[in-house]
N, C-alpha and C positions, 0 to 999 in steps of 0.2 A: 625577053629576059630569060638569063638561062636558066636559073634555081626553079626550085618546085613553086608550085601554087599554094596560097593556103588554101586549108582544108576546110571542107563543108561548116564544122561548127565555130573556126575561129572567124569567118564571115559571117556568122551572125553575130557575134559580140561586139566590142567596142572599137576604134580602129584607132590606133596611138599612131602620131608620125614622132620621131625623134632625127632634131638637124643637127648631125654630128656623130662622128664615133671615137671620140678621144673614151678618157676615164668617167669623167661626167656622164656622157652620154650611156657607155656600156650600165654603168650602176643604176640607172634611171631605169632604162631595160629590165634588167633584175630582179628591180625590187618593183613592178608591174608587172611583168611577166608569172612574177611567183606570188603574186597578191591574192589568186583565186577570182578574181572577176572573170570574165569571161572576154576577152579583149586580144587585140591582136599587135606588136610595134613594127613598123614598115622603119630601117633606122637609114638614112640618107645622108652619102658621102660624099664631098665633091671627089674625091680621086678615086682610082680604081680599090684602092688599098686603105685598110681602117687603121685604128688606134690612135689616132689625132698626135698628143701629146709624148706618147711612149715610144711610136717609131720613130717622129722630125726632133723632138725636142729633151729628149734623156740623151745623155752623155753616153756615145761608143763604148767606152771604157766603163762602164755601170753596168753590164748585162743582168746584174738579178732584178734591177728597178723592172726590168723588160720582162722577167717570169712571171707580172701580172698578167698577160696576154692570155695565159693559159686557163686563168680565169675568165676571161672577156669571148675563150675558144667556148669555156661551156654554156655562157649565154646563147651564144649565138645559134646554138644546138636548141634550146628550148622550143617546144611546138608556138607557133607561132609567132614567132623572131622572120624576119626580110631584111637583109642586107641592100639596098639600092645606091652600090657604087655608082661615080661618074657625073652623077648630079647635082647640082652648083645650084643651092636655094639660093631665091635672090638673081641669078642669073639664068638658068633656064625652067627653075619651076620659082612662082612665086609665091610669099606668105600666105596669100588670097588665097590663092590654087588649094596648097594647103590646107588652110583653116574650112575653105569649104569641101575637102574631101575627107577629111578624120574629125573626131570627136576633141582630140585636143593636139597641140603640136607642143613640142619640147623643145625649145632652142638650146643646144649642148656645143658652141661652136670657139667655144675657145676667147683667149684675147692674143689674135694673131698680130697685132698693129703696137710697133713698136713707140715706146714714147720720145721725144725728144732731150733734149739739156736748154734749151732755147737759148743759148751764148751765141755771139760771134764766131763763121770759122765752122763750124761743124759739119759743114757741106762741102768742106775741101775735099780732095782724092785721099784716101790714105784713113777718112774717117766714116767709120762705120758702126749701124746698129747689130748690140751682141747679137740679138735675134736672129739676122739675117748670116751669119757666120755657123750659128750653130746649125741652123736648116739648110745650108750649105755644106757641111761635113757630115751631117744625117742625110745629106740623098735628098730633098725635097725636093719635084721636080721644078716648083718653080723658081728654084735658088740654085740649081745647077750650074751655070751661067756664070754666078758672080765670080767677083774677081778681087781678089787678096794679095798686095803685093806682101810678100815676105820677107822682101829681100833688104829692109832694114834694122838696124840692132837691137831698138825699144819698143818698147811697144805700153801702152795705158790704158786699163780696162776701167771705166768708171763706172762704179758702183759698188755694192756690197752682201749682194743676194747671191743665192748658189748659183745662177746664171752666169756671173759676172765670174764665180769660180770654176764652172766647168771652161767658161773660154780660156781664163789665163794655165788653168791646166791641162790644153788642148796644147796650146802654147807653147809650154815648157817638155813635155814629154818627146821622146823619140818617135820616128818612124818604127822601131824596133816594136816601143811598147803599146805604139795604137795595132802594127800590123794584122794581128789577128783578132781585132774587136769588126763589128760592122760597120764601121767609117765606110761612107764612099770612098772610091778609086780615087776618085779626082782629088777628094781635098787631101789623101794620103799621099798622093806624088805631090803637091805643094808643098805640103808640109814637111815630107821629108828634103826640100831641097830650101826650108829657112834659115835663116842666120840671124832670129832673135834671139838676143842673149840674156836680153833684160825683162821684164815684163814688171809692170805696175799696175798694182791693183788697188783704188781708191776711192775713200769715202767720206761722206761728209760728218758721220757721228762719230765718238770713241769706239773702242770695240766692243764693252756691250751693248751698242747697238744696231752692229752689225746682225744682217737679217742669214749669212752664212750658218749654214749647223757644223757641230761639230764633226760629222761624217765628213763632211766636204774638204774643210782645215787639215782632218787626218789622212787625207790621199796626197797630203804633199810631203810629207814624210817619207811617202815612196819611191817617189821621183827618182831615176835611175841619174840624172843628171841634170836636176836643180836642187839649188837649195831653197829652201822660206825664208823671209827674215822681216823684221819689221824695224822702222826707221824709228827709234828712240824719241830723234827731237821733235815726234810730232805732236807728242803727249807726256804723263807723267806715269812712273808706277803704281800709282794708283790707280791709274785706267784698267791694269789688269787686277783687278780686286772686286769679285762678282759681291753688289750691293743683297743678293741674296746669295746665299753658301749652298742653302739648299736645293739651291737650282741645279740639277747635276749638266745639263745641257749648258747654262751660261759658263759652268765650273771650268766642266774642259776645255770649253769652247776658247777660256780666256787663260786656262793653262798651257795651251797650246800658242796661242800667240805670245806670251811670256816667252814660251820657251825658244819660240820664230825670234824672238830678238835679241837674244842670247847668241845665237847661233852664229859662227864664224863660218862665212860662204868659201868654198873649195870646190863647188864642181863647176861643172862649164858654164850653165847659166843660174840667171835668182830671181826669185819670186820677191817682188817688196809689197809686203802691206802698209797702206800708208791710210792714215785717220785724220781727223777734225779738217780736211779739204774742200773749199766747194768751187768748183771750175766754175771762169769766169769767160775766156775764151779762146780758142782753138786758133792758133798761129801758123802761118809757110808762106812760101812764096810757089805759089802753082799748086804745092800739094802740103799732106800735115806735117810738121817740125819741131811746134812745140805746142804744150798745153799748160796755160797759166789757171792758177788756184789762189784761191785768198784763205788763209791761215784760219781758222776760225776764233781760235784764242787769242794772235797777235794782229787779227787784219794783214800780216803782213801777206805777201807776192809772193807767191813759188812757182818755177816755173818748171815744166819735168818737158826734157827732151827727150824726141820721140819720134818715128813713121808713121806710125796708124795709133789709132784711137778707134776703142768698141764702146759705145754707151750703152750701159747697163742698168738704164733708172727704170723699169718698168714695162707693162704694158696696158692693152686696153681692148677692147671687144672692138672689129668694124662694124658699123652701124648697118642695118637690115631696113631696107624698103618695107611698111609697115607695121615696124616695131617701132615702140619710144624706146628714146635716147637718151643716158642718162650722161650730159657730157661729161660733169665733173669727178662720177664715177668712173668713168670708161668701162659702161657696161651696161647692157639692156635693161633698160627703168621696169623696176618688178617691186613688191611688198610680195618678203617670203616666197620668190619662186614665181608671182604669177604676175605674170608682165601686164604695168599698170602705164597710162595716161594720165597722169597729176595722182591724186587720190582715186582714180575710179581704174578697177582690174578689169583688163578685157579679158571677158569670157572667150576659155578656150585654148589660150597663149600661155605660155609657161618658159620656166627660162631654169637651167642648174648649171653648178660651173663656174667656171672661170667669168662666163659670160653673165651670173649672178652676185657675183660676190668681186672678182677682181682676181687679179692674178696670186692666190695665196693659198698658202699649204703646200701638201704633199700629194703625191697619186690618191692615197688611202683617204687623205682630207675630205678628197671628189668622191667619195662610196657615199659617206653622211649626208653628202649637200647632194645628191644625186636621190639618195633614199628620203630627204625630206619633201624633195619637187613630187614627186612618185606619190606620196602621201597626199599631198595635195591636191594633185591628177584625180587620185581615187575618190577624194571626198568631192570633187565638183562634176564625176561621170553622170551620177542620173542626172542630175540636171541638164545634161549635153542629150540624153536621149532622143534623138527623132530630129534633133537640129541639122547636123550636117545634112546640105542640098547633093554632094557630089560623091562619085564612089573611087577609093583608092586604085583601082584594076582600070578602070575610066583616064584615069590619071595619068596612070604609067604608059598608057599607049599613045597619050597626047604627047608624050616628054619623049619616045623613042625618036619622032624624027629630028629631035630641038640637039641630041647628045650624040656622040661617036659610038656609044654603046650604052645599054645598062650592066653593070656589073653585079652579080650576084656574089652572094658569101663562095659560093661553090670555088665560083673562077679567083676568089682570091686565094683560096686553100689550091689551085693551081701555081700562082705567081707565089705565093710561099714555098712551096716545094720547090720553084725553078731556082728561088733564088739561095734556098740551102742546096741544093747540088752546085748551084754557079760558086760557091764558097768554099764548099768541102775541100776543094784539091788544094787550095789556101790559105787553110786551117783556121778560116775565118767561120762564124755561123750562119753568116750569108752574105751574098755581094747582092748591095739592092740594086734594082732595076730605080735610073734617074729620070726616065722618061714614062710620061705617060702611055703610048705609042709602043713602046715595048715591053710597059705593062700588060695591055693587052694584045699583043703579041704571043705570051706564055699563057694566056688563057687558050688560045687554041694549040697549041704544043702537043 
């Protein structure tokens, strides 16, 4: 490993493992790190590269969502903090390994698994999980690959969460107005060569209950060349009438759609918001063409023509060898943070996150539910004393021959630097590195 060692007295103290370096994970860090115990966190990433959620899964076009990093750079400065790039819990170290080498482990791993629509039809060519689209235009290396035909005129994002809105405004925007965000290469030469004109975006409930925030609604307004607009006959005027006034978030949120319906379309392409829908199933001959809906107020059929289809109804934690399974959650079986087996919490195992609670909130959401696991951690440490059989530094030399490398915080503060110079000339804030391979590649540079 290339990073330093730690120091004489954070090996006597407690040894934290944390799986994961999204948001969740950094804030768990944080708030044990700064707790005053005497302890240490080893925080383990499958890729060379941290920040989970904020580098694969924030919108290019979002950059200040991304100026949390700089918070996530001062944890990681904290005396004993270890970054352990490249390693894949589950697949070359396992929970066991783990749990017998630290005092407690943190599972901070996200809900990378996207969920289904379970209709007829959805496994055509042409339909695709939103998921897998956005970690394809964020650089992920293991989405680099996919493949997105563009080259037809509609296109139907279902669903109604900001997911389902950063795709259809990936969608609509120019090549002009991604070109200087961090989009990967690749999906910015695709996209500049589409010929979507239409984009739908569809849900099953009225608009307020649309899980979209008003931030999200208000970047279509800026659309260099779309319009918004919302299909009248799928509701009444009274869908736009927040049941509370003083809700200032539902206010706009539903002032803003009022206004999308209003709206007389004039630029090249349109955005439609369409409500009370719930897809039934996904139609073509070889590839997608059309997507049938049933009315919710009339029962009646609607059928929206189309190329592609992204579903956007959710997601859910992959299940971990050793952890319980929470199926109907989709997310590791815990009471409050500590990963339970029916009623009974296995000492030692903990869980924050996405992987605790499900896919919901915001970045900031994960500090709270990140500083409650932390708490937790801290009130069950004496009891952990003198348990662990294994030693973390033990650990890490069994795992160097199983990985291509360990990666240390150091060598990612390398592959960050290469990749704001690869961008600079640009005018982008960095061109990611898609490959793992050439991740660490710029570590020795």
């Amino acid at each position: 490993m290339t990073g330093p060692a730690l120091d004489r007295a954070d090996a006597d103290g407690f040894r934290i493992a944390v799986v994961g370096s999204g948001p969740s994970g950094f804030y768990a860090t944080e708030a044990l790190l700064r707790s005053g115990t005497p302890l240490a966190v080893d925080m383990f990433e499958q890729l060379p590269v941290p920040y989970g959620l904020v580098r694969f899964g924030v919108a290019p076009d979002h950059p200040k969502l991304k100026l949390v990093t700089a918070a996530f750079d001062r944890i990681a400065t904290t005396p004993g903090f270890r970054f352990i790039g490249g390693v894949a819990v589950g697949r070359d170290a396992t929970i066991d390994e783990l749990r017998e080498s630290y005092d407690a482990v943190v599972i901070a791993t996200g809900a990378d698994v996207s969920r289904s629509l379970g209709v007829p039809g959805e496994d055509l060519p042409g339909s695709h999980h939103a998921g897998d689209f956005v970690a394809w235009y964020n650089g992920h290396p293991d989405y680099r690959d996919g493949q997105f035909d563009l080259g037809c005129e509609a296109a139907t994002v279902v669903g109604h969460g900001n997911v389902a809105l950063d795709v259809a405004r990936i969608l609509a925007k120019t090549a002009d107005e991604l070109r200087r965000t961090d989009i990967a290469a690749h999906a910015l030469e695709v996209l500049a060569e589409s010929r979507i004109r239409e984009i739908h975006v569809v849900g099953r409930g009225n608009p307020s209950q649309a899980k979209f925030t008003a931030k999200e609604l208000r970047d279509f307004l800026e659309l260099e060349e779309c319009d918004a607009s919302v299909l009248n006959r799928d509701g009444t005027p009274d869908d736009f009438a927040p049941e509370n006034p003083l809700d200032p978030e539902l206010t706009e949120k539903l002032s803003l759609l009022r206004a999308f319906s209003r709206q007389v379309s004039t630029k090249r392409r349109r955005c439609i918001f369409r409500f009370g829908l719930s897809p039934l199933a996904i139609g073509g001959r070889g590839r997608v063409e059309t997507i049938a809906f049933e009315q919710r107020a009339s029962q009646a059929i609607v059928d929206i023509n189309c190329g592609l289809v992204f579903r956007s109804v959710g997601r859910r934690s992959t299940p971990l060898a050793g952890v319980p399974y929470d199926e109907h959650r989709g997310v590791h079986a815990n009471i409050e943070g500590r990963v339970a087996d029916g009623s009974s919490v296995i000492a030692g195992l903990y869980v924050c996150g996405w992987s605790k609670r499900g896919p919901s909130g915001t970045i900031g959401t994960n500090r709270g539910c990140g500083m409650a696991t932390a708490e937790v951690v801290l009130a069950d440490l004496s009891a952990r004393s003198g348990r662990r059989s294994g030693d973390p530094d033990a650990l890490l030399a069994r795992l160097r021959p199983r990985v291509a490398r360990i990666v240390s915080y150091r060598d990612w503060v390398a592959i960050d630097a290469a990749e704001r110079r690869r961008g600079a000339p640009l005018g982008k804030p960095r061109e990611k590195f898609v490959s793992v391979a050439d991740m660490l590649a710029a570590t020795d540079a």
